[in-house]
N, C-alpha and C positions, 0 to 999 in steps of 0.2 A: 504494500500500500504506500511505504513513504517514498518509493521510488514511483510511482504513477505519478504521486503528488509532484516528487519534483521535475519531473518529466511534464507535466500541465506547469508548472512555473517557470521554467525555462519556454514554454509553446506561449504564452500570456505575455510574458515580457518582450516576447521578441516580435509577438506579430501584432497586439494590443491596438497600434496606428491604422494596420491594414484592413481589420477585419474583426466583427465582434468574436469575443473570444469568451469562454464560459470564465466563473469565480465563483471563489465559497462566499457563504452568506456570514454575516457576522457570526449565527450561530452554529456554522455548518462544516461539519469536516469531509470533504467531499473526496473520493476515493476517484476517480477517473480512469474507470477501464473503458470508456472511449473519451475521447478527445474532441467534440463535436464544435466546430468553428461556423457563423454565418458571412457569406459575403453573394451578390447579388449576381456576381461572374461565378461562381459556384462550376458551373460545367467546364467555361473554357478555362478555370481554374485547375481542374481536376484531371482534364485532357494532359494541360502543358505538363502537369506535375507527371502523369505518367509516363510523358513525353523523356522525363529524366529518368526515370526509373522508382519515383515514386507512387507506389501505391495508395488509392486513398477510397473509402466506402461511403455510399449514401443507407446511414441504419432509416430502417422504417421510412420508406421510401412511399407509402401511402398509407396515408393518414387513419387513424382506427375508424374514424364513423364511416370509412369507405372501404373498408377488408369487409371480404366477403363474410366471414364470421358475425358483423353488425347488420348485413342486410335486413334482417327481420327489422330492425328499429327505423328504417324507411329514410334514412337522412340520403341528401345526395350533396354534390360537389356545391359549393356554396353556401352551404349552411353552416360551416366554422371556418370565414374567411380569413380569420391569423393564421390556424395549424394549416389550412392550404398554402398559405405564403411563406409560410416559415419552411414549410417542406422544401420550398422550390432553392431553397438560398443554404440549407445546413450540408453540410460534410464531415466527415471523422477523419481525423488526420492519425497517423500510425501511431500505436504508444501501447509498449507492453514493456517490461519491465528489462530484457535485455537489448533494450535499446540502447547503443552509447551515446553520448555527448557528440561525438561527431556526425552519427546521423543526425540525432538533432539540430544540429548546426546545416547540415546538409537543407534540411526541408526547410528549415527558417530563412536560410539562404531562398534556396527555388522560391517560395512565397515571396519572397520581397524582390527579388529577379522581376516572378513575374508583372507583380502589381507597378513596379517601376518602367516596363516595358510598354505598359499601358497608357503609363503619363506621357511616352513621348510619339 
């Protein structure tokens, strides 16, 4: 666990500018076995990244009121227009616990690579 933790603080501090990034709550010790980042390039984010060799997942990729499992309760697309938008923008960026520091560095790099290549 304290190595997620500091594996999400090293991801927090390095990307914090480019893209919302999760945080514990005042009262919250937050264990991060995924790493879930929002930013609204989300795809050709994800592209580039693999483009280097980094792997990255979209978890829960549609929304609960719309898994077939909820059918019976009749909602349809539209009817929880934040978890729809939020869907379209999250990513998990890699983090398990033998991750070293240089990959870290690695993918903190590619992300700000990428987001930099945007601005010009």
């Amino acid at each position: 666990n304290n190595r997620f933790r500091e594996i999400a603080h090293l991801y927090r501090n390095g990307l914090k500018d480019l893209v919302t990034t999760p945080c514990d709550g005042v009262d919250e010790y937050c264990v991060y076995h995924n790493f879930v980042i929002r930013t609204v390039l989300r795809d050709e984010l994800m592209e580039f990244l693999l483009s280097v060799g980094i792997e990255t997942k979209i978890h829960y990729p549609i929304q609960l009121h719309l898994q077939p499992c909820a059918s019976d309760l009749d909602y349809k697309f539209g009817d929880f227009p934040v978890a729809e938008k939020l869907s379209q923008t999250m990513m998990s960026l890699p983090i398990f616990p033998g991750l070293t520091d240089r990959e870290i560095s690695y993918i903190i790099a590619s992300i700000r690579e990428f987001f930099e290549n945007k601005k010009t």
